[in-house]
LORO-106310 format. One record per atom (N, C-alpha, C): x, y, z; residue in one letter. Coordinates in steps of 0.05 Angstrom, whole numbers, plus 5000, padded with zeros to 4 digits. Last residue first. Layout:
<pts>
XYZA/...
</pts>
This chain:
<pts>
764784425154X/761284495154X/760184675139X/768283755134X/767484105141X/764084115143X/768583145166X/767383375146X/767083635155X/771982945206X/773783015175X/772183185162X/769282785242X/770983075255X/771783045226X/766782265222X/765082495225X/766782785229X/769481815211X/769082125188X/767282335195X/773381425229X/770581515241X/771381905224X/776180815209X/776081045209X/773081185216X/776880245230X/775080325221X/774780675228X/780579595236X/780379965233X/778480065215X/778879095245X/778779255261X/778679585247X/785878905203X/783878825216X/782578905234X/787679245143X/787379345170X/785279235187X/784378875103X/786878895106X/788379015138X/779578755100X/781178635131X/783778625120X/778179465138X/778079125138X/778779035106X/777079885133X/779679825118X/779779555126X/771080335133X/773180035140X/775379945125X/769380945153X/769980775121X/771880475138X/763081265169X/765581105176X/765981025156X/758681595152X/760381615180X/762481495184X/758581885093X/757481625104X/759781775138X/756782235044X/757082275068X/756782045089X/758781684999X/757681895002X/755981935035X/763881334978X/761681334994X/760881635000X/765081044917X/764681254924X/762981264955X/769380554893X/766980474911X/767080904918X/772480454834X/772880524849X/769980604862X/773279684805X/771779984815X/771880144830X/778479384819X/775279394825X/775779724820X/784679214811X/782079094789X/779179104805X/785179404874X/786779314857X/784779134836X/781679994903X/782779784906X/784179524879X/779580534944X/781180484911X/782280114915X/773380954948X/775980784958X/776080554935X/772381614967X/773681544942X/775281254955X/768281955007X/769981755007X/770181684980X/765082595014X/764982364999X/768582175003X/764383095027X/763282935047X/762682695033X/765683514993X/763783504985X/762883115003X/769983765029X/768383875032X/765783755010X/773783215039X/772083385063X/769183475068X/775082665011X/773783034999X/773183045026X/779782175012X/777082345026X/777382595024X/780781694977X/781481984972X/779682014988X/785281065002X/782881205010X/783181504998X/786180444979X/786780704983X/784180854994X/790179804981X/788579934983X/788680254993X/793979594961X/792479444969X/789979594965X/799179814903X/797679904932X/795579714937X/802979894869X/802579644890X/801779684904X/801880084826X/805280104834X/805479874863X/797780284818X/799980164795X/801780134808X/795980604862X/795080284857X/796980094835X/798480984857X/799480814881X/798880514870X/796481164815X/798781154805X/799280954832X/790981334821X/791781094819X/794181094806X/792781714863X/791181414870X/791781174855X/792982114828X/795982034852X/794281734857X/788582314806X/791182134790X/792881944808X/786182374840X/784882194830X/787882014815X/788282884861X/789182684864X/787882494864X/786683214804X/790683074815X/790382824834X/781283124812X/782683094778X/786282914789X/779883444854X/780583164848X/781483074829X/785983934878X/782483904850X/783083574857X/787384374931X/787384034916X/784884014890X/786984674961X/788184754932X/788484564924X/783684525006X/782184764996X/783884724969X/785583805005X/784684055018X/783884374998X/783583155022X/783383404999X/783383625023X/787982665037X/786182905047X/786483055025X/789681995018X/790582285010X/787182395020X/793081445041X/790581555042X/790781835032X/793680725031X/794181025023X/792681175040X/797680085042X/795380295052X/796180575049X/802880015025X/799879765021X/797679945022X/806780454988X/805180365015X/803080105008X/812080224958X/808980384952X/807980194980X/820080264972X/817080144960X/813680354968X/824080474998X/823780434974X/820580194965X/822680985039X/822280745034X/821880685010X/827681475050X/825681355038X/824881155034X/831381235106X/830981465082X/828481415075X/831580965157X/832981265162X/831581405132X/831680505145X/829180585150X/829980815161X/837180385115X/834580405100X/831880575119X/839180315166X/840580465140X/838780625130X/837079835185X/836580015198X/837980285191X/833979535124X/836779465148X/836179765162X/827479195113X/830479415116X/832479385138X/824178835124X/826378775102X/828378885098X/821178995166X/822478875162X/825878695158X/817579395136X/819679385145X/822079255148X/814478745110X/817279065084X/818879175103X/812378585145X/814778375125X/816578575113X/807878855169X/811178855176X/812778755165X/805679345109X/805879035123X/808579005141X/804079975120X/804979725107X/805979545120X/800080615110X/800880315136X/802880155109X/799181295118X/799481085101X/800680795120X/797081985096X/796881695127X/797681425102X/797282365064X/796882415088X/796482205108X/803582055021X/800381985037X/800682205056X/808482224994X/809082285021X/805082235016X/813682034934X/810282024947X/810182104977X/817181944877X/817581964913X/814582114920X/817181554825X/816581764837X/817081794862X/819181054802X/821081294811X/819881544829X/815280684803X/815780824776X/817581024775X/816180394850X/817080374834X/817580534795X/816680994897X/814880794876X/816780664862X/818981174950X/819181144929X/818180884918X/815681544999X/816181204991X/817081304968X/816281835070X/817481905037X/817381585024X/812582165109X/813781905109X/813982005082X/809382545139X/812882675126X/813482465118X/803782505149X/804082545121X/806382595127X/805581775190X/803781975178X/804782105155X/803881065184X/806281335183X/803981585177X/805580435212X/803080645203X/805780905202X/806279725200X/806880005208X/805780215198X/803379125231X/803979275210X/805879515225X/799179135295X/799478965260X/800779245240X/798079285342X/802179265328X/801379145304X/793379395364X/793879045349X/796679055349X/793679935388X/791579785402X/792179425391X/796580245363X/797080135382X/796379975397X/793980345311X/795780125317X/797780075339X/790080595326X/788580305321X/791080125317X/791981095339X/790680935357X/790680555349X/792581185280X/796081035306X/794280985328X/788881295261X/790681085249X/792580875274X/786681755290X/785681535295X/787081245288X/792182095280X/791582015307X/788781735321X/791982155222X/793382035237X/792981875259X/785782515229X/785982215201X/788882005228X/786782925264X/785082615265X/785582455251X/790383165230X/790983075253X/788682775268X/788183235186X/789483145182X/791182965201X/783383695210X/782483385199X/785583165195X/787684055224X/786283985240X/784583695231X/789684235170X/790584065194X/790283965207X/784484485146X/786084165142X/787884095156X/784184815183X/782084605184X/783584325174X/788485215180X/787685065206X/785984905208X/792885015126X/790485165140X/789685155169X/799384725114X/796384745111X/795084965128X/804984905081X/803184935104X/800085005098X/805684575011X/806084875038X/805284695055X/808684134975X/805384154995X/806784355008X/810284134907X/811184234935X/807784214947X/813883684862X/811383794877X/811983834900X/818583654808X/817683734837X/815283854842X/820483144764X/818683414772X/818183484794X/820482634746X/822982774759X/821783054752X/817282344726X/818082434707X/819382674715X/814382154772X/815281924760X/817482104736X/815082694817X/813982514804X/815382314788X/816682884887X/818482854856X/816282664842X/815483324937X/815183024932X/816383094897X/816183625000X/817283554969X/815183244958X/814284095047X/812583725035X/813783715001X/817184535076X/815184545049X/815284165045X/820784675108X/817284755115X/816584725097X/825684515098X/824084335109X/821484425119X/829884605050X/826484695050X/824484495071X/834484245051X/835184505053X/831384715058X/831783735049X/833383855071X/833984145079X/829483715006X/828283655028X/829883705054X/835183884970X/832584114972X/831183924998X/838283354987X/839083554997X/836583794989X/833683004963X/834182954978X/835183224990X/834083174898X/831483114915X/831883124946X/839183024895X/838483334891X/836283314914X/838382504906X/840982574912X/840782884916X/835682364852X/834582334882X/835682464901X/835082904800X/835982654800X/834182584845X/829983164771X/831183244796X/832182984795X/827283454720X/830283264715X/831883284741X/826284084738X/825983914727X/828483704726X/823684674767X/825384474779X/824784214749X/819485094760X/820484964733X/822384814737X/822685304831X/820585414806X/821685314769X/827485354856X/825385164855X/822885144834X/829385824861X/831685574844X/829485294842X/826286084886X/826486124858X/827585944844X/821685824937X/823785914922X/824385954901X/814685974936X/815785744935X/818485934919X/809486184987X/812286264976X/813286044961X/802386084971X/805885994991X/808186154976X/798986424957X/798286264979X/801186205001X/798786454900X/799886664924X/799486564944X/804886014867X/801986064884X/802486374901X/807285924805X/808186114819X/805186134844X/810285314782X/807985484781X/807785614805X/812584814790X/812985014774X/811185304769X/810784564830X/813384754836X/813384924814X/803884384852X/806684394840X/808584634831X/802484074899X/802384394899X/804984304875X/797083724943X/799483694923X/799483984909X/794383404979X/795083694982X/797483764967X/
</pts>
């Protein structure tokens, strides 16, 4: 649900000092996510701002399931940690990324000091997942995929809603298309989780 800044939507308001934002050091990045907290920042590899508005009432509503089945399934093992879409990773290519759902291994938490798990996580989720919504083209986030995967993702998920197709991404394979299927498995990275797609397709 990626919206970029430089470009004027009628859909959202996006501020003026924000519009053609370029060469955002983190530090900037940081105080605008503060100062714009109804808008989803994210910064690309080439220090550019992407803004996500407020979603719709459908894609929220799917967005809310996507989560709410995630954190079911990790309350049910504690394997790992799950986040929903405000979690912030920075890639190693610099970019800063916010998944509509994303997990990673407990070894990375972990690894932070309790400093660290206050900001952005400096690393790429193990587990992606990006929701298309009505102003998404897959084209973008076909891209966003595999920029995760370059950067260290295990595994990803794009789910289209509206054309009731799974996009799943994984490291030197093909990317696997499922078409209107009912469930997608994240075995055995996510041992057990098995997302249920039926409340994600529109009608």
């Amino acid at each position: 649900m990626a919206r970029n800044l430089t470009q004027i939507q009628d859909d959202a308001y996006i501020p003026p000092e924000l519009i053609g934002a370029q060469g955002v050091t983190l530090e900037q990045f940081e105080q605008l996510c503060r100062k714009y907290r109804k808008l989803r920042l994210e910064l690309t590899s080439t220090a550019e701002l992407v803004a996500m508005p407020p979603t719709g009432g459908e894609t929220g509503r799917q967005n809310s399931d996507l989560t709410g089945q995630l954190e079911m399934w990790f309350r049910q093992c504690r394997i790992g940690i799950c986040f929903g879409n405000t979690a912030g990773f920075i890639l190693p290519n610099g970019a800063i990324r916010s998944p509509d759902a994303s997990w990673i291994k407990r070894e990375k938490w972990e690894s932070l000091t309790a400093d660290q798990r206050k900001k952005f996580l400096p690393f790429c989720p193990d587990f992606a997942v990006e929701l298309r919504s009505p102003s998404d083209t897959f084209t973008e986030l076909n891209l966003k995929m595999l920029e995760y995967l370059e950067n260290g993702m295990s595994l990803g998920w794009l789910i289209d809603p509206f054309k009731r197709k799974v996009y799943v991404y994984e490291p030197n394979q093909e990317v696997v298309i499922l078409d209107n299927s009912e469930t997608v498995s994240a075995d055995p990275l996510l041992p057990g989780f098995t997302l249920n797609l039926t409340e994600l397709w529109s009608e």
